[in-house]
N, CA, C and O atoms as a printed pandas DataFrame, in Angstrom:
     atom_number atom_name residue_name chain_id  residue_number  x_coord  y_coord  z_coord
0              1         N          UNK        A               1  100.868  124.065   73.506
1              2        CA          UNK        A               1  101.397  122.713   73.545
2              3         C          UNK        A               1  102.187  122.471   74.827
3              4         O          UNK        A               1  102.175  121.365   75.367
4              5         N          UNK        A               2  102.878  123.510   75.318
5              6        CA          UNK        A               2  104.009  123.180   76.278
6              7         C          UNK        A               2  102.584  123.106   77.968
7              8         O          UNK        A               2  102.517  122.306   78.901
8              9         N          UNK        A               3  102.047  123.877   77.752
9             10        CA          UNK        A               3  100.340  123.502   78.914
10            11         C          UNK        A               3   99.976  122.187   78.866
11            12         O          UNK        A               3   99.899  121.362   79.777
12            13         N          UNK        A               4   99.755  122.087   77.657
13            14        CA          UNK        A               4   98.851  120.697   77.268
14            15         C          UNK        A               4  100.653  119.178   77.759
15            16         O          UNK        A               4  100.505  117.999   78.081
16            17         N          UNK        A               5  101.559  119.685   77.652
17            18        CA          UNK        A               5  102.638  118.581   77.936
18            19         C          UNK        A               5  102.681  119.003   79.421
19            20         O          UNK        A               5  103.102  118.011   80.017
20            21         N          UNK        A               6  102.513  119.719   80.061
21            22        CA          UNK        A               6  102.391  119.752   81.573
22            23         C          UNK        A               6  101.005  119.465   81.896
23            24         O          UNK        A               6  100.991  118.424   82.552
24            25         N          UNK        A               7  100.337  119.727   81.800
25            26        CA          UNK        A               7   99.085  119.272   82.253
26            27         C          UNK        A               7   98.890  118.091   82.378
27            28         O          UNK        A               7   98.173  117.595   83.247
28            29         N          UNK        A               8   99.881  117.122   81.002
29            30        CA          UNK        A               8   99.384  115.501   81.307
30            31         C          UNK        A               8  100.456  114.791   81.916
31            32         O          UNK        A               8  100.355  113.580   82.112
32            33         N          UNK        A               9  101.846  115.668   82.349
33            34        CA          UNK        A               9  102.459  115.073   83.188
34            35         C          UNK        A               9  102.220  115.287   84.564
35            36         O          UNK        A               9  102.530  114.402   85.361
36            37         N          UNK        A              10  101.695  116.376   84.961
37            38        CA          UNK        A              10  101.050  116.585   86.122
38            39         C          UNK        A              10   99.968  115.753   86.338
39            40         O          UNK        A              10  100.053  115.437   87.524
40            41         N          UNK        A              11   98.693  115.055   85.700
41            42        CA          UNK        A              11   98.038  114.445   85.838
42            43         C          UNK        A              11   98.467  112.730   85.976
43            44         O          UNK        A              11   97.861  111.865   86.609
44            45         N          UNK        A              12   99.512  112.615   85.290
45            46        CA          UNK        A              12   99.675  111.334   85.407
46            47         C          UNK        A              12  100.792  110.992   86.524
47            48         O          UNK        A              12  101.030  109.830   86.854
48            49         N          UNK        A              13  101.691  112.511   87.272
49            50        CA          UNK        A              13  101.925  112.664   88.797
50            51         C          UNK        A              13  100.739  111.833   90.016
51            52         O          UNK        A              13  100.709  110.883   90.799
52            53         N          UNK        A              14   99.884  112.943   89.511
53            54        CA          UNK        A              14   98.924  113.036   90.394
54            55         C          UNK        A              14   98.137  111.655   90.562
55            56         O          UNK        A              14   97.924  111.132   91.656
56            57         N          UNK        A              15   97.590  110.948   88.882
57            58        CA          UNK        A              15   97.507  109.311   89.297
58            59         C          UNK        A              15   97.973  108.879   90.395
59            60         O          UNK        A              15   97.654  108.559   91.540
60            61         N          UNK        A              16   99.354  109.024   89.262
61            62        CA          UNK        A              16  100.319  107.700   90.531
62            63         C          UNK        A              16   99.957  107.744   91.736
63            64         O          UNK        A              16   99.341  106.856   92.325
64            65         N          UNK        A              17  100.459  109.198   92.357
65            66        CA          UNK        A              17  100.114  109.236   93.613
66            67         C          UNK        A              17   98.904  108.661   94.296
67            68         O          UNK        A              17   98.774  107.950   95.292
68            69         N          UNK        A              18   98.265  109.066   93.650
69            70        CA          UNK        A              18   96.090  108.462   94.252
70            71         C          UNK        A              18   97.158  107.106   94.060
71            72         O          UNK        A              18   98.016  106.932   94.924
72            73         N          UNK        A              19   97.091  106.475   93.277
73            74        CA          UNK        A              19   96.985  105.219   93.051
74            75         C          UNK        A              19   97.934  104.726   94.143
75            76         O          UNK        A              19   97.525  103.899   94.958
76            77         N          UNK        A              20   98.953  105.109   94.186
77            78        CA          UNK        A              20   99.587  104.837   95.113
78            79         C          UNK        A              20   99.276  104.838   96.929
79            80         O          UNK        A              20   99.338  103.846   97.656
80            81         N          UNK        A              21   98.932  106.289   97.359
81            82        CA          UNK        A              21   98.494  106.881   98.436
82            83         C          UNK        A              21   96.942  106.468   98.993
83            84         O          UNK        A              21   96.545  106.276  100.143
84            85         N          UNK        A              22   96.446  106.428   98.080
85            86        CA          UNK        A              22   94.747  106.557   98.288
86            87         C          UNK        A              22   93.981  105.160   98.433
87            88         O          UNK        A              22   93.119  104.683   99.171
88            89         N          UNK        A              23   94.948  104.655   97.063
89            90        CA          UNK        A              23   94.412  103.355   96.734
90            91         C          UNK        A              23   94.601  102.381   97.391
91            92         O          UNK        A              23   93.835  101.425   97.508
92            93         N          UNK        A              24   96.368  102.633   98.228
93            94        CA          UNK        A              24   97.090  101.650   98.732
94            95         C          UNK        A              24   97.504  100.454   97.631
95            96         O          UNK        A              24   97.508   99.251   97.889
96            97         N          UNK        A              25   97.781  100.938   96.610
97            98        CA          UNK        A              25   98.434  100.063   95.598
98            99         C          UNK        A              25  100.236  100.360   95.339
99           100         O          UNK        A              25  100.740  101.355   94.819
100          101         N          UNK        A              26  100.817   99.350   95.798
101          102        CA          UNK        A              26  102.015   99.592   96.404
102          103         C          UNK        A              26  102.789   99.490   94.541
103          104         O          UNK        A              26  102.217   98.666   93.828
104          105         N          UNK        A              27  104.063  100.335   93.827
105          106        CA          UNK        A              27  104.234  100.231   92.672
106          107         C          UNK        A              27  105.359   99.034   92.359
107          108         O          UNK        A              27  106.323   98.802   93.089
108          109         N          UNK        A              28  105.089   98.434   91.316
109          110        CA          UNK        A              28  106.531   97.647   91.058
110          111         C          UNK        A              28  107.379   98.378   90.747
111          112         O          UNK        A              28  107.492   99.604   90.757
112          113         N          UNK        A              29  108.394   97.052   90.273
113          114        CA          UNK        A              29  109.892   98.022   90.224
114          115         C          UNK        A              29  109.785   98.946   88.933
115          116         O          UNK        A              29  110.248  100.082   89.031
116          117         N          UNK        A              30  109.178   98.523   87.659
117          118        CA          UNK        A              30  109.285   99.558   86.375
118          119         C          UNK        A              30  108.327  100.677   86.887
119          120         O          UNK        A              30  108.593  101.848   86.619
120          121         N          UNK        A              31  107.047  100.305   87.728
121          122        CA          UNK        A              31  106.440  101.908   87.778
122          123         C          UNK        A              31  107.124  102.478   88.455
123          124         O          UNK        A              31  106.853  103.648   88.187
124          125         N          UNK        A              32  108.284  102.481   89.605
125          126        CA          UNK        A              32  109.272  102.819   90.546
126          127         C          UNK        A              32  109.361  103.659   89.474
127          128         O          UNK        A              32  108.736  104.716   89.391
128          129         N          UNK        A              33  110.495  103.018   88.227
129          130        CA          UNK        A              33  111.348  103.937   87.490
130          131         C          UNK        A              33  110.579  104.685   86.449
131          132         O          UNK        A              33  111.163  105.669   85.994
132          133         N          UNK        A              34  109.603  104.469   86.062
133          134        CA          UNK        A              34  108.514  105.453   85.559
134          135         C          UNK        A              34  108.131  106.659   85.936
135          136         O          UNK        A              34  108.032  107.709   85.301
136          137         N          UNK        A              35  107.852  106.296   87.445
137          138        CA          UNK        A              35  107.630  107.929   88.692
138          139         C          UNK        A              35  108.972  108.776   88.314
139          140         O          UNK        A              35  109.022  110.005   88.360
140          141         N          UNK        A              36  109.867  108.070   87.999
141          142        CA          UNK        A              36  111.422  108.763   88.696
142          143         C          UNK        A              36  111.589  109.596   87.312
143          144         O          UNK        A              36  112.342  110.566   87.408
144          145         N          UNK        A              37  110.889  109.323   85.796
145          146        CA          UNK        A              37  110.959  110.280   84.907
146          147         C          UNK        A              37  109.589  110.930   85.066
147          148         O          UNK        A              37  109.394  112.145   85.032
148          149         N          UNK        A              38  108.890  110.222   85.199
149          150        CA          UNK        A              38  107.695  110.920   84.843
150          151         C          UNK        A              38  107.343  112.517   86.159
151          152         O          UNK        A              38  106.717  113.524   85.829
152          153         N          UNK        A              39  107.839  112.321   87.299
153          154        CA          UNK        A              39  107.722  113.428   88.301
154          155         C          UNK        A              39  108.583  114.489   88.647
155          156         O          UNK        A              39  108.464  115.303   89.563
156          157         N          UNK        A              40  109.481  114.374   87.781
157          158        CA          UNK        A              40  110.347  115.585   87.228
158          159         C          UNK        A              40  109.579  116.422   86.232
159          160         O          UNK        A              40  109.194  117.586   86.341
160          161         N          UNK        A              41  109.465  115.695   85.386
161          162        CA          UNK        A              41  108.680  116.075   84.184
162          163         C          UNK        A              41  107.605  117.636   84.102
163          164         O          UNK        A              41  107.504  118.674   83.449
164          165         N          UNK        A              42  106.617  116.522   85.866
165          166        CA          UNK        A              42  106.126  117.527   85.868
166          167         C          UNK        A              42  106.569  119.223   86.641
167          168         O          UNK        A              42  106.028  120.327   86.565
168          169         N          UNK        A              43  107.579  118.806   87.234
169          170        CA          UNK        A              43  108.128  120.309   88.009
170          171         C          UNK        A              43  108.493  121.343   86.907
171          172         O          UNK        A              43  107.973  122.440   86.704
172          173         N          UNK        A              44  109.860  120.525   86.018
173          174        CA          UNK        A              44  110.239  120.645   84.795
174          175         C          UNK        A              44  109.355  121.812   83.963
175          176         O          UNK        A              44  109.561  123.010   83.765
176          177         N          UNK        A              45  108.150  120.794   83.528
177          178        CA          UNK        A              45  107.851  121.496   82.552
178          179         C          UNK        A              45  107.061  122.841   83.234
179          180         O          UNK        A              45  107.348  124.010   82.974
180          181         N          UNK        A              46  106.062  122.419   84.113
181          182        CA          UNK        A              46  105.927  123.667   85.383
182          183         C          UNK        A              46  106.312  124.813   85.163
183          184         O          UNK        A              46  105.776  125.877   84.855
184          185         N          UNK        A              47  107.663  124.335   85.429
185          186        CA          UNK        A              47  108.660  126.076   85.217
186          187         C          UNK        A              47  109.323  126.315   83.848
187          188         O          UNK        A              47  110.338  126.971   83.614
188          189         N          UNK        A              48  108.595  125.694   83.062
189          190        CA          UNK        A              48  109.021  126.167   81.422
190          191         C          UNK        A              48  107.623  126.797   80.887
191          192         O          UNK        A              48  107.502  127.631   79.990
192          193         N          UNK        A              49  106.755  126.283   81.542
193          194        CA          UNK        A              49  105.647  126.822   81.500
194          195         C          UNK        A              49  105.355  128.395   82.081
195          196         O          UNK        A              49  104.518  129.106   81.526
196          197         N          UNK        A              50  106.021  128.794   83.088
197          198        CA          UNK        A              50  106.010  129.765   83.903
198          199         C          UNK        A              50  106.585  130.589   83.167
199          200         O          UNK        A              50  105.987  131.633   82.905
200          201         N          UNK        A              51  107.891  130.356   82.633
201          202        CA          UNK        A              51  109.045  131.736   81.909
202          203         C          UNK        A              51  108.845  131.628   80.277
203          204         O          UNK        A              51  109.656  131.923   79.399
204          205         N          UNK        A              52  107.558  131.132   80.156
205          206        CA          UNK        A              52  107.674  130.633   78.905
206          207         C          UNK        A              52  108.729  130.086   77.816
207          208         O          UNK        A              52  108.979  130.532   76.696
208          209         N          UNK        A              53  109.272  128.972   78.505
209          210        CA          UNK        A              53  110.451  128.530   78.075
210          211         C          UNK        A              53  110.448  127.481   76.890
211          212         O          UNK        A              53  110.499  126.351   77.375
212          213         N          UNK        A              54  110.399  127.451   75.337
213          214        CA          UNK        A              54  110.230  126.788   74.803
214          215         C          UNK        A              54  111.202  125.951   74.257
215          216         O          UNK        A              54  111.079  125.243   73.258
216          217         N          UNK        A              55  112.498  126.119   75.217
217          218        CA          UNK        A              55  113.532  125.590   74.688
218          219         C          UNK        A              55  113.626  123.862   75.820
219          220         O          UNK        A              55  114.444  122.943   75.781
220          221         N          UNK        A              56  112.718  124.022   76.464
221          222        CA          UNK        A              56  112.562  123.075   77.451
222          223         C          UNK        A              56  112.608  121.606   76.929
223          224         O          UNK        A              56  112.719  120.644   77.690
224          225         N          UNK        A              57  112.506  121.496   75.437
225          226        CA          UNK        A              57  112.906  120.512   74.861
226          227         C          UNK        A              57  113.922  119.646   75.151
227          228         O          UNK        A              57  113.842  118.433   74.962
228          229         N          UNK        A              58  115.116  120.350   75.715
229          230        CA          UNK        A              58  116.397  120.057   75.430
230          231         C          UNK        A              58  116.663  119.440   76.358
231          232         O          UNK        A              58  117.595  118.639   76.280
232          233         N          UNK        A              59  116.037  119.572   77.396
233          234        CA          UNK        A              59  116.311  118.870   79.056
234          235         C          UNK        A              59  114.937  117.759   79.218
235          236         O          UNK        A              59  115.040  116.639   79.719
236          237         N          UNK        A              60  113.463  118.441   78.593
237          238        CA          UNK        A              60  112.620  117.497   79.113
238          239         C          UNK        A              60  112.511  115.974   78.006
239          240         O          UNK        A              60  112.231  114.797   78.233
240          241         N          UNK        A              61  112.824  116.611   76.981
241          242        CA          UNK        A              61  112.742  115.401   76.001
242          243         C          UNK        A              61  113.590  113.842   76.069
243          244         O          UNK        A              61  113.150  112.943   75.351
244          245         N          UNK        A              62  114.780  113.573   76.932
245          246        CA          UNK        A              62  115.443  113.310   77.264
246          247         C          UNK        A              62  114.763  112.338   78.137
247          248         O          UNK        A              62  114.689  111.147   77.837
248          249         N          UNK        A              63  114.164  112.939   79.436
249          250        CA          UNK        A              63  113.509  112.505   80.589
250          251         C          UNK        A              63  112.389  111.694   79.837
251          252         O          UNK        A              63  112.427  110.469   79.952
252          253         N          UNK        A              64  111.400  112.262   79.081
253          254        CA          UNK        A              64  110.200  111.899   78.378
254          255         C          UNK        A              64  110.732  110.662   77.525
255          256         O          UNK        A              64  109.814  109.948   77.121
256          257         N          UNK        A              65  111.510  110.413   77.305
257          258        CA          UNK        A              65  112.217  109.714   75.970
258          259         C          UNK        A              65  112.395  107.974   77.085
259          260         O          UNK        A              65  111.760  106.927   77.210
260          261         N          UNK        A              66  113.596  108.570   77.631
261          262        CA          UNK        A              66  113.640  107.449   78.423
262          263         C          UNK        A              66  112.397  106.906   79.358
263          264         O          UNK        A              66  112.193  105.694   79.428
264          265         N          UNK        A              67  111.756  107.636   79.916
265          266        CA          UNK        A              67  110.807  107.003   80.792
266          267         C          UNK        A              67  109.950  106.693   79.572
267          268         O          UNK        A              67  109.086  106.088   80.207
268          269         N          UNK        A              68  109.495  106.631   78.258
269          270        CA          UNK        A              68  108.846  105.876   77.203
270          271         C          UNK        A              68  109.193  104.553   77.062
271          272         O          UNK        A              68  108.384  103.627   76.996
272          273         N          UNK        A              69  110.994  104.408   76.994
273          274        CA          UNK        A              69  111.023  103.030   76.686
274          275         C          UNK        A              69  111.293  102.825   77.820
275          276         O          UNK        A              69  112.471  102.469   77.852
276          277         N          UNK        A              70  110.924  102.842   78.673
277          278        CA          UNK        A              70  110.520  101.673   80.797
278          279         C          UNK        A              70  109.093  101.790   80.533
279          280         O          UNK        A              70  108.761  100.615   80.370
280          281         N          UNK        A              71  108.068  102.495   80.397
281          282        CA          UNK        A              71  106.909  102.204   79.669
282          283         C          UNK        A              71  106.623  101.268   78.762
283          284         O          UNK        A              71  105.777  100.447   79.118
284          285         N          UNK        A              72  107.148  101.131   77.531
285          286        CA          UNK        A              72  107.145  100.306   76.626
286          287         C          UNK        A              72  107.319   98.928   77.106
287          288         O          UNK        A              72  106.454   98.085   77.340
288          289         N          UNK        A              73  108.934   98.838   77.238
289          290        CA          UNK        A              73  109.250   97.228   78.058
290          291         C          UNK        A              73  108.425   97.279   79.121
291          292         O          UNK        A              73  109.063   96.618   79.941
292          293         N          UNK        A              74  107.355   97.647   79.702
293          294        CA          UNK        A              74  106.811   97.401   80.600
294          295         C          UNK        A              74  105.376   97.212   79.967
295          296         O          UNK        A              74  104.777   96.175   80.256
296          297         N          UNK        A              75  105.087   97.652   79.564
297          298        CA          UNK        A              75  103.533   97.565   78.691
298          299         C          UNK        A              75  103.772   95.899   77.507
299          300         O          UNK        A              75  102.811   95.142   77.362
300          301         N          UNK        A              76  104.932   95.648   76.914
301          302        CA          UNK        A              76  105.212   94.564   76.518
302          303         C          UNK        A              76  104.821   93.299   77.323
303          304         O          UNK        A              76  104.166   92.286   77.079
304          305         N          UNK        A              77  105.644   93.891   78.606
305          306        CA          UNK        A              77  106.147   92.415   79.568
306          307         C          UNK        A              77  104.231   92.316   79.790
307          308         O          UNK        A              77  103.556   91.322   79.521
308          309         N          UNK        A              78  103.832   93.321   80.208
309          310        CA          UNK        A              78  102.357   93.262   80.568
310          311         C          UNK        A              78  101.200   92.483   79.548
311          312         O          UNK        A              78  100.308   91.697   79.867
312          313         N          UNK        A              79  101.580   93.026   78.184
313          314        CA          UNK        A              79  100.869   91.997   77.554
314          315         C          UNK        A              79  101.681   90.861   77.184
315          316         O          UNK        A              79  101.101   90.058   76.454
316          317         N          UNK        A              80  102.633   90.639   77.435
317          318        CA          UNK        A              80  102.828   89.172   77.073
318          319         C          UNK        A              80  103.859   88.799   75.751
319          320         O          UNK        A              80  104.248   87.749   75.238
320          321         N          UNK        A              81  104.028   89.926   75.553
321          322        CA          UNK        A              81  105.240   90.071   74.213
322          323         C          UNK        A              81  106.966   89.629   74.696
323          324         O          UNK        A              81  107.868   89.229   73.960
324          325         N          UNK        A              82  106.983   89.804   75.749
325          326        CA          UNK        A              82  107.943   89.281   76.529
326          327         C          UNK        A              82  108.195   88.570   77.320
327          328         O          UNK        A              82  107.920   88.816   78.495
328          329         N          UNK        A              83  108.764   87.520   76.962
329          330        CA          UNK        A              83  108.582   86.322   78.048
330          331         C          UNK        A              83  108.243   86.472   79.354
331          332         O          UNK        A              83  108.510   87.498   79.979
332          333         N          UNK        A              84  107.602   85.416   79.881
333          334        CA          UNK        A              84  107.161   85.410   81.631
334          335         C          UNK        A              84  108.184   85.502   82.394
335          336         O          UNK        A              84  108.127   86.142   83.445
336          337         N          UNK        A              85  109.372   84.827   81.955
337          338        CA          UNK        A              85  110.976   84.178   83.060
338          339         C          UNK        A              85  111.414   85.734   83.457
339          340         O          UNK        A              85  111.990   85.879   84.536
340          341         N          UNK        A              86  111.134   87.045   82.525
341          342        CA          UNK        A              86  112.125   87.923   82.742
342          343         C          UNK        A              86  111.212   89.020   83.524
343          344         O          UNK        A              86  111.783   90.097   83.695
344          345         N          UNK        A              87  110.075   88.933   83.954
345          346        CA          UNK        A              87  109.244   89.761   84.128
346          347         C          UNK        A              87  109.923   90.216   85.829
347          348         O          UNK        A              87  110.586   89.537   86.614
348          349         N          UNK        A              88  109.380   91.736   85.934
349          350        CA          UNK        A              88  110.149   92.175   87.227
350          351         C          UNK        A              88  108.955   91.885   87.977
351          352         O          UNK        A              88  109.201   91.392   89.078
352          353         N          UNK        A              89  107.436   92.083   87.647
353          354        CA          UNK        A              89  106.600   92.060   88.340
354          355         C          UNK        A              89  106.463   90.921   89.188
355          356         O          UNK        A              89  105.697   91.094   90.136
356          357         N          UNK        A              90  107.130   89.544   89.076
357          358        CA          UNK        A              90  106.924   88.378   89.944
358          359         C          UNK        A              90  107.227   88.459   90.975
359          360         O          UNK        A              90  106.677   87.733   91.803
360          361         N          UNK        A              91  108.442   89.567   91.450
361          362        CA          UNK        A              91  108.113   89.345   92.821
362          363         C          UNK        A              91  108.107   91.032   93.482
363          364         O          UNK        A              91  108.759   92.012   93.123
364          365         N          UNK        A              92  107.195   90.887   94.460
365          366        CA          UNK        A              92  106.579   91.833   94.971
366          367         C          UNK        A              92  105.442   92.360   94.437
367          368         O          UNK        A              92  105.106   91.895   93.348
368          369         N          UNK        A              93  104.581   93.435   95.051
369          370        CA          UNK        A              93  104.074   93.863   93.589
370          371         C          UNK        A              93  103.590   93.754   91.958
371          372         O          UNK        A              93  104.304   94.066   91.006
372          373         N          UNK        A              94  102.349   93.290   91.884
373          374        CA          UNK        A              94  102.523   93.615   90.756
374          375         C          UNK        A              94  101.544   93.703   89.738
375          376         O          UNK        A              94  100.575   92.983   89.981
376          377         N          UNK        A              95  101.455   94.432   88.525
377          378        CA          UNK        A              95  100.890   94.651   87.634
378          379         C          UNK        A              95   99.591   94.266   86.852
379          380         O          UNK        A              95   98.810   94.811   86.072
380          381         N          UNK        A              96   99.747   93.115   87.425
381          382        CA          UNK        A              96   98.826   92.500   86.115
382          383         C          UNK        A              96   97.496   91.897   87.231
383          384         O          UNK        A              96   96.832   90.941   86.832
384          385         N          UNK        A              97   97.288   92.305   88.142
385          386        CA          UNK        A              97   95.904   92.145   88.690
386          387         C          UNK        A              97   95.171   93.278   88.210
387          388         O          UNK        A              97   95.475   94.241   87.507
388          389         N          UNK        A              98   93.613   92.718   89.055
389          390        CA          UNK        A              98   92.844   93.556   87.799
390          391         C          UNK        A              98   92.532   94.435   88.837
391          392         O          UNK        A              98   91.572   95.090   88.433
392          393         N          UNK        A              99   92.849   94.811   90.009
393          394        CA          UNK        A              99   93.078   96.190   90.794
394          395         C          UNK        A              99   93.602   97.141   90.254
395          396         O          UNK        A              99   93.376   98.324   90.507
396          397         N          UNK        A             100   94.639   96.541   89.151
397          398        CA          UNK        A             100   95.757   97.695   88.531
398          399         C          UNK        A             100   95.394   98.287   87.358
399          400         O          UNK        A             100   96.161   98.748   86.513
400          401         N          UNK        A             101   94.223   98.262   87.331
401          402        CA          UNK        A             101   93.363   98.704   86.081
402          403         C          UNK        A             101   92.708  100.261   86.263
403          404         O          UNK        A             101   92.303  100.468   87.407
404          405         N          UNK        A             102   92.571  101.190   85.475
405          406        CA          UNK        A             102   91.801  102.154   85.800
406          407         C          UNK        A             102   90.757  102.146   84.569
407          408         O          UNK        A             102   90.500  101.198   83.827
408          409         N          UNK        A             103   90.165  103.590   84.543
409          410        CA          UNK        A             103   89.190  104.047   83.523
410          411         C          UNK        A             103   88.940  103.230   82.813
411          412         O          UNK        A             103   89.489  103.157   81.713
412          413         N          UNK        A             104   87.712  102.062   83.375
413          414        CA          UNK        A             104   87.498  101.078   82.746
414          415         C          UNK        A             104   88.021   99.878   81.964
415          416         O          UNK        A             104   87.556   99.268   81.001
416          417         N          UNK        A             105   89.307   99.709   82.791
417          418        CA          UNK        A             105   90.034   98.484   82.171
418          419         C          UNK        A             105   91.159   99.045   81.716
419          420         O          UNK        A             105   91.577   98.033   81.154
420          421         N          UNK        A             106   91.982   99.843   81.509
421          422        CA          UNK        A             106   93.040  100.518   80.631
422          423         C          UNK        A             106   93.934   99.907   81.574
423          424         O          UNK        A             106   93.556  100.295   82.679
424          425         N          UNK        A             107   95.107   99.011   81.725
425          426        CA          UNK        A             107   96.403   98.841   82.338
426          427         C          UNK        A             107   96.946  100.086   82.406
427          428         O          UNK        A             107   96.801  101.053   81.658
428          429         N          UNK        A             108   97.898   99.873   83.872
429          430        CA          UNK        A             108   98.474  101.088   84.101
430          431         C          UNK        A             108   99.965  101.447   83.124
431          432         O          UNK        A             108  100.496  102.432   82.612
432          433         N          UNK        A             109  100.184  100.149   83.240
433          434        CA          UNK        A             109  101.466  100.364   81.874
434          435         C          UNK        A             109  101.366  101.066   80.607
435          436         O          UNK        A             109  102.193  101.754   80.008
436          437         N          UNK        A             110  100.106  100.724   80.317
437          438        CA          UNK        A             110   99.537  101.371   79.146
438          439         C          UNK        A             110   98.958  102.644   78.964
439          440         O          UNK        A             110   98.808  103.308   77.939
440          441         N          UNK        A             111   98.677  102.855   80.068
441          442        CA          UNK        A             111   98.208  104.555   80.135
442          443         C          UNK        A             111   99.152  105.421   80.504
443          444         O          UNK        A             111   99.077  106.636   80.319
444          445         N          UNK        A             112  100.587  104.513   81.334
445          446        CA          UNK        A             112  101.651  105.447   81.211
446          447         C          UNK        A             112  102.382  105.533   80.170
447          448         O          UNK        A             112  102.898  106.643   80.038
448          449         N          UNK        A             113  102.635  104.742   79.337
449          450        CA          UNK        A             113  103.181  104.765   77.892
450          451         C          UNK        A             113  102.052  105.881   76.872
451          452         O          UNK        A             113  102.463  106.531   75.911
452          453         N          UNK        A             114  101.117  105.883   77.190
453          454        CA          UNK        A             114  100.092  107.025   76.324
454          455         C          UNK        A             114  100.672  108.067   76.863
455          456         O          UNK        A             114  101.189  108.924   76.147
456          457         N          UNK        A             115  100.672  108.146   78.152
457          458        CA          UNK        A             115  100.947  109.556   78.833
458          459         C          UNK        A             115  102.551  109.950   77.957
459          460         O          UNK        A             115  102.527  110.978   77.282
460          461         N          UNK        A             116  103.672  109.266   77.982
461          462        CA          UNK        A             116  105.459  109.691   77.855
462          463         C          UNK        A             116  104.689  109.574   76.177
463          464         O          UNK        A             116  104.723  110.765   75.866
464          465         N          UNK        A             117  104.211  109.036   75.287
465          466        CA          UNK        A             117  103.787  109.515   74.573
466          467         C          UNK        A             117  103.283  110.645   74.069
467          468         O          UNK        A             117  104.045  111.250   73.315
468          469         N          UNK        A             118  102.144  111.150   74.273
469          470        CA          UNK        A             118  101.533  112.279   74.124
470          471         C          UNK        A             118  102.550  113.494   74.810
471          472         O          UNK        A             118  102.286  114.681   74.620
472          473         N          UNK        A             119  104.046  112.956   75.837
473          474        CA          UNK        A             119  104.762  114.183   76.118
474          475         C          UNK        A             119  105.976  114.339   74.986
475          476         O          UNK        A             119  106.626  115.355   74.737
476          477         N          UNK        A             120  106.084  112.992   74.364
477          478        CA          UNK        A             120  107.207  113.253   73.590
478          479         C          UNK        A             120  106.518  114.094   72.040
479          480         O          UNK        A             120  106.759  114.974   71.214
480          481         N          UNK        A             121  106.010  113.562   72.241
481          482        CA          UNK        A             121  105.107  114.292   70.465
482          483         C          UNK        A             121  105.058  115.589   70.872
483          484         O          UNK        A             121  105.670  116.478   70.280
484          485         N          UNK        A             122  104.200  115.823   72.091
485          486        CA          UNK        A             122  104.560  117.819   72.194
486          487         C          UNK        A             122  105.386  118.159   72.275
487          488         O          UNK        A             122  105.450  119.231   71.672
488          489         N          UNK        A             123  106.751  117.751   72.972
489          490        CA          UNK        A             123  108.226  118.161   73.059
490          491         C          UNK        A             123  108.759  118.367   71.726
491          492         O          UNK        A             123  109.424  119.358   71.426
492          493         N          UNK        A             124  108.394  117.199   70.734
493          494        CA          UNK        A             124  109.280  116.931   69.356
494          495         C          UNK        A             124  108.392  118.253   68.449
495          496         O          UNK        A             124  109.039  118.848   67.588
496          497         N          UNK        A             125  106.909  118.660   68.694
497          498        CA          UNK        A             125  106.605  119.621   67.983
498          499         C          UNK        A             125  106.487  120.895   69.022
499          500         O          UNK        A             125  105.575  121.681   68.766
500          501         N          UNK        A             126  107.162  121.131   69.958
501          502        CA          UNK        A             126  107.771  122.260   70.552
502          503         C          UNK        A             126  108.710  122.882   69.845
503          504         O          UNK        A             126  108.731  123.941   69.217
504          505         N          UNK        A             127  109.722  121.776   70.122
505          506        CA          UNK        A             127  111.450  121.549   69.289
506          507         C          UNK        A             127  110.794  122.066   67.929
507          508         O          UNK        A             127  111.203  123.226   67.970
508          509         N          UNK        A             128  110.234  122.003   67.041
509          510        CA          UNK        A             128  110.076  121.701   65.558
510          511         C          UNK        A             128  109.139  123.278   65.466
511          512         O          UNK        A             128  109.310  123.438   64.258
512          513         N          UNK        A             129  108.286  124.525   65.893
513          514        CA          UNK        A             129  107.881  124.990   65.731
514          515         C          UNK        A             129  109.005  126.609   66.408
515          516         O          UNK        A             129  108.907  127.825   66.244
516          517         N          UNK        A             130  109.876  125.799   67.093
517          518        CA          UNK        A             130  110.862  126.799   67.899
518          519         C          UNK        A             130  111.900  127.148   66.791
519          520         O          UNK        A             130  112.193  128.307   66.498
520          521         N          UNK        A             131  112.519  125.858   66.103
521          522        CA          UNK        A             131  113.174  125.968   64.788
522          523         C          UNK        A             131  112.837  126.756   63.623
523          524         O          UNK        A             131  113.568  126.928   62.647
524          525         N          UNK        A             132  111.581  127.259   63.812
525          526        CA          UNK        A             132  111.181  127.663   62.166
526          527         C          UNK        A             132  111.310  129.484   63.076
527          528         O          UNK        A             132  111.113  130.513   62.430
């Protein structure tokens, strides 16, 4: 589990970056603060991975937790659950063109909220299998 929670924070590193670097798709301000949990994450878990550290819960869950809800309010504002007036994406940058789409249409908000997803569920059954 603790592979499989690095592996998809490393991959969704590695997105950004393409997306960023490759693509020339410049990030708004919530994917800003998305990178800023999500690319720890992957060093983080990296080296919990390395010493086999299963207590890594305690520091990464935290990171994973919060960068979920800047995901969330951001995957909201994206579909529309949250008013237009408050949206960060209006100026500069932003989200909701259909450049910002990958693997066949998936929003990027939304595939980063899958991603802090799928890290918090392995963290919470890291935590929960370390206990017994």
């Amino acid at each position: 589990m603790l592979l499989l929670a690095w592996s998809i924070a490393l991959l969704s590193t590695l997105g950004a970056l393409f997306v960023g670097e490759v693509m020339g798709q410049a990030p708004c301000v919530l994917c800003w603060f998305q990178r800023a949990f999500m690319f720890p994450l992957a060093v983080v878990l990296a080296v919990a991975c390395y010493f086999s550290d299963f207590s890594v819960w305690r520091y990464a869950l935290p990171l994973a937790i919060t960068g979920w809800f800047i995901a969330l309010w951001h995957s909201l504002l994206y579909g529309g659950v949250i008013p237009e007036s408050i949206k960060p994406c209006g100026a500069g940058p932003s989200c909701s063109s259909a450049d910002m789409t990958i693997l066949g249409g998936i929003a990027l908000p939304l595939l980063s909220l899958g991603a802090f997803t799928l890290i918090v569920v392995l963290l919470v059954l890291i935590r929960w299998r370390s206990a017994q």
